[in-house]
Backbone as CSV, one residue per row, in Angstrom:
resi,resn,N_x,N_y,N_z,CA_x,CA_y,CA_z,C_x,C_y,C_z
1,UNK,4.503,-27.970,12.814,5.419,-26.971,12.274,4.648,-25.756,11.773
2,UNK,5.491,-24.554,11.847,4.661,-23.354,11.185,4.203,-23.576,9.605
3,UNK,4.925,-24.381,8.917,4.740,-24.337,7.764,3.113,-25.211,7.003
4,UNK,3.189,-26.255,7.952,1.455,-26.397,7.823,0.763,-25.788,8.428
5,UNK,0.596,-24.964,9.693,-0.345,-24.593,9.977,-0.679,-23.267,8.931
6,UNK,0.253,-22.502,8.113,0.194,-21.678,7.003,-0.260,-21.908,5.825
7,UNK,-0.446,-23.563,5.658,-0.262,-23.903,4.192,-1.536,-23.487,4.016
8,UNK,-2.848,-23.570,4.068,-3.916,-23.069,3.732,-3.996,-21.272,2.973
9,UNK,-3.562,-20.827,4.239,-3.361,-19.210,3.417,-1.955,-19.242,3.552
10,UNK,-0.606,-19.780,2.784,0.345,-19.421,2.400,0.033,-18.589,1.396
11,UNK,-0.146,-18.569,0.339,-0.383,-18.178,-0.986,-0.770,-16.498,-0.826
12,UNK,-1.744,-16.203,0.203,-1.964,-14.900,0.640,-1.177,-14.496,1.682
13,UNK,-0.517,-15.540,2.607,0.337,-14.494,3.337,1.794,-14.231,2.680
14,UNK,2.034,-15.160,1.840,3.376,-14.570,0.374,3.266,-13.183,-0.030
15,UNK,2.197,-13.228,-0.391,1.272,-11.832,-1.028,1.548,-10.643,-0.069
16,UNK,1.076,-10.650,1.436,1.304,-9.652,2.201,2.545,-9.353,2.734
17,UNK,3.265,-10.619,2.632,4.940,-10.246,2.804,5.618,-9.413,2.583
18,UNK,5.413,-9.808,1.151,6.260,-8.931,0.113,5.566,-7.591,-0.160
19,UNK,3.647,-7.610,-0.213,3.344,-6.179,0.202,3.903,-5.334,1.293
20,UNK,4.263,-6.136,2.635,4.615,-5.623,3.561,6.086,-4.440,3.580
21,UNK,6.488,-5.732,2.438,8.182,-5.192,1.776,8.352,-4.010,1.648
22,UNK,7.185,-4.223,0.715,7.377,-3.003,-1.062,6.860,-1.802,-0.098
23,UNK,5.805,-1.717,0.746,5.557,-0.447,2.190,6.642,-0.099,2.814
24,UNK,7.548,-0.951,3.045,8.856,-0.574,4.463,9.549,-0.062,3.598
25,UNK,9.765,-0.630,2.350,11.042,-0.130,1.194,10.361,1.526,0.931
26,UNK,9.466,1.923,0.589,8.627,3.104,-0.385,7.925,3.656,0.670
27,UNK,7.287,3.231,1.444,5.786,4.344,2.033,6.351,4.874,3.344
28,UNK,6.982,4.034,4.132,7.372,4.312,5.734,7.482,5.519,5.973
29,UNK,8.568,6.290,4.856,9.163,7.583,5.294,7.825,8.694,5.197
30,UNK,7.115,8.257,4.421,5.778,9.430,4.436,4.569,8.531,5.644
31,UNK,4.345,7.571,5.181,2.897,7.056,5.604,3.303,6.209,7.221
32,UNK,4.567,6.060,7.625,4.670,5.742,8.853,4.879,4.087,9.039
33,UNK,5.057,3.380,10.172,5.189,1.885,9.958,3.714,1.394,9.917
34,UNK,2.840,2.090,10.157,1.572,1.491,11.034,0.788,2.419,10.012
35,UNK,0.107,1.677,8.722,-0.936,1.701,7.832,-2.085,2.547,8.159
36,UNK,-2.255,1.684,9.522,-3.665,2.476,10.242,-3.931,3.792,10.831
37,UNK,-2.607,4.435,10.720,-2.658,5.520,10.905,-2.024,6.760,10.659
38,UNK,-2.249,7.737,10.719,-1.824,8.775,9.940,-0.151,9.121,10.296
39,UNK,0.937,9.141,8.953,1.766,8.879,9.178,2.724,10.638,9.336
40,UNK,3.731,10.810,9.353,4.500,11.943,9.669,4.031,12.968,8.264
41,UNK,3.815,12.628,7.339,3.322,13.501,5.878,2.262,12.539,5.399
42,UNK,2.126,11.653,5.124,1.448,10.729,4.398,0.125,10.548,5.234
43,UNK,-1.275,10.789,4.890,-2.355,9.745,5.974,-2.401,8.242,6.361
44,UNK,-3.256,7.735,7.314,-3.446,6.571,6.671,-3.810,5.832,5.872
45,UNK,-3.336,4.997,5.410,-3.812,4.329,3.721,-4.142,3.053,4.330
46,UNK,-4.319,2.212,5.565,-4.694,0.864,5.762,-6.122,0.844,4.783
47,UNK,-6.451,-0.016,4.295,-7.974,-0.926,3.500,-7.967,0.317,2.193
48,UNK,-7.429,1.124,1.797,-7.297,1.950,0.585,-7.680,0.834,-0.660
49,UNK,-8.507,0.762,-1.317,-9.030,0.441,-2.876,-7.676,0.398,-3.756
50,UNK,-7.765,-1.090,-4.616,-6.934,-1.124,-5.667,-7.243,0.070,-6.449
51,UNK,-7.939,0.751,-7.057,-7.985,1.772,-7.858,-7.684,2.912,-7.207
52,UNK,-6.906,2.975,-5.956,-6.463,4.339,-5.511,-5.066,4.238,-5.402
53,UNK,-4.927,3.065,-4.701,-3.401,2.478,-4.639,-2.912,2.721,-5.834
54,UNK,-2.887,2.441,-6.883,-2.467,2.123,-8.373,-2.625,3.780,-9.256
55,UNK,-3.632,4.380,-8.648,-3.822,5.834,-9.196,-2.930,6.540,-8.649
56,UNK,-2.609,6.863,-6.968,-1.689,7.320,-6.254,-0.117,6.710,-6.725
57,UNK,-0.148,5.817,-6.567,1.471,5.564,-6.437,1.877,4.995,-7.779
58,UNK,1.142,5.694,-8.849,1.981,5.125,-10.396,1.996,6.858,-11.287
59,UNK,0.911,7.775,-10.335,0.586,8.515,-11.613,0.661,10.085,-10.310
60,UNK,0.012,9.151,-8.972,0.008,11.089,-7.923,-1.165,11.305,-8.313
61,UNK,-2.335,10.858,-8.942,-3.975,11.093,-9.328,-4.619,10.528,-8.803
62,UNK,-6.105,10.518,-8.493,-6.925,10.149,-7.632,-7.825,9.502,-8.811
63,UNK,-8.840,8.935,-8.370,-9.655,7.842,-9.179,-10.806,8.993,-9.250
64,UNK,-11.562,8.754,-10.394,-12.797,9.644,-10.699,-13.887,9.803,-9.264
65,UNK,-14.158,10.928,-8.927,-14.659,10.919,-7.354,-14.196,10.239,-6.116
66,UNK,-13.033,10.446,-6.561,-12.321,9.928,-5.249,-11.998,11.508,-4.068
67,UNK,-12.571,11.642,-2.822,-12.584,12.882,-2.421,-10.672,12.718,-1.250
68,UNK,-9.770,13.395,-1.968,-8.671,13.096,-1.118,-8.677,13.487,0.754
69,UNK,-7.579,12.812,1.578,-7.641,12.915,2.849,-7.273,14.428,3.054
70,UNK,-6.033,14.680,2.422,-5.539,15.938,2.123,-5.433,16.330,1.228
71,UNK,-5.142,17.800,1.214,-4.990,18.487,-0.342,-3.437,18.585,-0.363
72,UNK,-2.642,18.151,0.308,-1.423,18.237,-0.306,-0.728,17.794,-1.496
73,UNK,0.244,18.048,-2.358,0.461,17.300,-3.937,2.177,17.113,-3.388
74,UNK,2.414,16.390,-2.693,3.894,16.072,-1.995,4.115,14.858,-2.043
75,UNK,3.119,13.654,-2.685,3.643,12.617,-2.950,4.268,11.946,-4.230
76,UNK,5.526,11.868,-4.132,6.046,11.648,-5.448,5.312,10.033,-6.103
77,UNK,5.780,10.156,-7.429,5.629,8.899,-8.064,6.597,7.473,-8.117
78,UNK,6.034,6.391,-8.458,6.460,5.297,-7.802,6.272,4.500,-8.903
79,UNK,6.298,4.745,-10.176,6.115,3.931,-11.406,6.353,3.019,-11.396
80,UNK,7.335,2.188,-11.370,8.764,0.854,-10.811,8.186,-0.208,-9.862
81,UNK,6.974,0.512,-9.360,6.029,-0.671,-8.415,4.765,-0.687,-9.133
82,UNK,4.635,-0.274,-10.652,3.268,-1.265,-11.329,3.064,-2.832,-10.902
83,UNK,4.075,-3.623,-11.038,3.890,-4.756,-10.776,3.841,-5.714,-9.500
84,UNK,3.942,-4.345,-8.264,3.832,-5.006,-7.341,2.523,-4.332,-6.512
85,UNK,1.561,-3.312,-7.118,0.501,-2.828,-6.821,-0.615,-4.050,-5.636
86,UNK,-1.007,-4.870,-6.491,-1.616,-5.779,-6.108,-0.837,-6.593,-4.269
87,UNK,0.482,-6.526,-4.452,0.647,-7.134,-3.335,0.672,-5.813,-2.204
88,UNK,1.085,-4.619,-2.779,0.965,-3.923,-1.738,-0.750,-3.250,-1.404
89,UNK,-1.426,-3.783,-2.176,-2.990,-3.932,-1.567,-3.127,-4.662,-0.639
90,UNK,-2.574,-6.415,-0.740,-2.883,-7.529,-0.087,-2.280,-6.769,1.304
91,UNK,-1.490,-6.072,1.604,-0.907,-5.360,2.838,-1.570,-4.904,3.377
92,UNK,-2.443,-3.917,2.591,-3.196,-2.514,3.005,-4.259,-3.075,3.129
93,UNK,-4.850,-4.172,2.965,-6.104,-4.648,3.129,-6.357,-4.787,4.860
């Protein structure tokens, strides 16, 4: 059954699920379906750092020397997903 051959990394593919979610729900319309690449406004963000993820999409700020893809300031804020930061890493990873 699928469900054992998962059970080992269930626990992380839960994680990317629902990261997968919280992307289709919030990022699609800028960053595109496909992470890896640069989306209609948004770049690509596939393997993006917890400390950028969490800087970008809670506050619109970049992490101390963080050099941005673009200089555009068109991405709104996303406060309401503090607590799901982490899974939408496990996505972007």
């Amino acid at each position: 059954s699928k469900e054992s051959e998962n059970s080992s990394k269930s626990g992380k593919n839960a994680d990317w699920e629902r990261g997968r979610a919280i992307y289709v729900a919030n990022c699609v319309a800028c960053h595109g379906n496909d992470p890896s690449r640069d989306g209609p406004i948004g770049p690509a963000i596939k393997g993006s750092p917890k400390e950028l993820v969490e800087s970008r999409v809670l506050s619109t700020t970049y992490p101390p020397g963080y050099k941005p893809k673009r200089p555009t300031q068109v991405m709104p804020q996303f406060p309401f997903l503090k607590d799901e930061i982490p899974y939408l890493v496990a996505y972007l990873r």
